[in-house]
Structures are given as structure tokens and as C-alpha cells.
C-alpha positions, 0 to 999 in steps of 0.5 A, a space after each residue: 472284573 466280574 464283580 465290577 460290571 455286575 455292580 455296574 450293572 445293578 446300579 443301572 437296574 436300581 434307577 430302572 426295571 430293565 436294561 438293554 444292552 450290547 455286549 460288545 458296548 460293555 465290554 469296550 467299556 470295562 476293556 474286557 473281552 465280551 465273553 466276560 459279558 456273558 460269564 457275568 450274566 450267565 452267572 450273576 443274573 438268573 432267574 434264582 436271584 431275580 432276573 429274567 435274561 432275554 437276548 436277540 443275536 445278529 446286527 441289531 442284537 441286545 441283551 435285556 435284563 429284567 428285575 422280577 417284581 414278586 408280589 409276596 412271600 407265597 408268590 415268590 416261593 411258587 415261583 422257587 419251586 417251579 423253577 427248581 423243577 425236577 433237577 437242580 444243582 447245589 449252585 442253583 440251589 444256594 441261589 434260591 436260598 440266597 434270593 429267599 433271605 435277601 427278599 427276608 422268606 427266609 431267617 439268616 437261620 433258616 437259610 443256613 440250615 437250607 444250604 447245610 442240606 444243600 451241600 453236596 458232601 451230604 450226597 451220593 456222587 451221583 450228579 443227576 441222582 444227587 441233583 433230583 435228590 436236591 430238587 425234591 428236598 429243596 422244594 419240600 422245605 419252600 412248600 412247608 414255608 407256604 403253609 407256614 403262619 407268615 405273622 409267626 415266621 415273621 416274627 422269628 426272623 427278627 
């Protein structure tokens, strides 16, 4: 079910830049219960693969879901690393790396070799310890692509 209101929801993203909703609307018209609304948001629509999320609570309330225009390679990786902050888990972080290939950052090699170092079996256990660990790695590798030469990346992804 997940996968069918965010491949509704998509669609709807494709024809227009935003989309306001009301979650008891969309769950009436997938016969859901709106929780299931917000597990599909919460999870399908961050800001790792490309979406801003704003909501408005009470009577009147709506959730909007904005599709984030990246004007390029260096953009995008700024916006990455601010993003990851200080801390970030090994699902947030296989996001990013998700989103760099799609935008094509990023090689289908380079990404698999980004979400190896991102496996938390390589880790301590630790879950704060490991997901700072995380961050600075995962934000080390993207800053490294800043200072890349984009003709000879480019040509690598092919």
C-alpha cells in the first residue's frame, strides 16, 4: 500500500512542483487509515531523496510536498552535506547516496562502494558514536566529489 500512494503521489509531483494535501482525503481514497499517510511521507518524502515536507495542523490543515530544484552537481552536494550535519543514520545516509546516483553525482560504482562504507556492520554498535562516524565519513566522500574535475567524473559514469 505504501508503495502505491507514493507512486500516486509522484505522478502528481511530475505534472506539478508541489502538492497540497489532506490526509484524511488520501487516506479515504486509498481506504487506509491516515497514519499510513504520514508513514509514506515520513519515510518516501525527505529531504535525502529531494523533498521538503511542510504541514499545517487543525481544521484547515494540509500537508505540502515540495520537489527541490538543484541547480547542479556542487549545489546538490553542499545541500548533502548540510543535511548530514553532524549525525546521520545508515537509512538516512543510503538515502543520500540513493538521491546522488539518481541526480547521476554519482557512478552505480561509486554509490555501491559509498553504501559499503555505510553498513553499519562495519561499525562499533554504538548507535550515536556510529552514526557521527557516519556523518563525517559520508560528508568527507561528497566533499571530495566537490573538488573533483566534473568532465573526468562524468566520463567515468558512463
Amino acid at each position: 500500500m505504501t508503495d502505491i500512494i507514493e507512486a500516486y503521489l509522484k505522478k502528481v509531483l511530475q505534472q506539478q512542483e508541489q502538492v497540497e494535501i489532506r490526509r484524511s482525503e488520501i487516506a479515504q481514497l486509498f481506504d487506509c487509515v491516515p497514519s499510513q499517510i504520514n508513514y509514506v511521507i515520513n519515510t518516501r518524502f525527505t529531504i535525502q531523496r529531494g523533498y521538503l515536507v511542510e504541514s499545517k495542523r487543525g481544521g484547515g490543515g494540509y500537508i505540502r510536498i515540495i520537489k527541490v530544484q538543484v541547480l547542479d552537481d556542487l549545489d546538490m552536494l553542499n545541500t548533502m552535506i548540510e543535511i548530514i550535519g553532524k549525525s546521520i543514520s545508515e537509512k538516512e545516509a543510503k538515502s543520500v547516496v540513493q538521491k546522488l546516483y539518481e541526480e547521476d553525482i554519482v557512478s552505480k560504482r561509486e554509490a555501491k562502494l559509498m553504501l559499503v562504507a555505510m553498513d553499519k556492520s562495519l561499525y562499533t554498535g554504538d548507535r550515536l558514536l556510529d552514526n557521527r562516524l557516519r556523518a563525517n565519513l559520508l560528508k568527507s566522500m561528497l566533499a571530495n566529489l566537490k573538488y573533483e574535475e566534473p568532465k573526468k567524473r562524468k566520463a567515468d559514469n558512463s
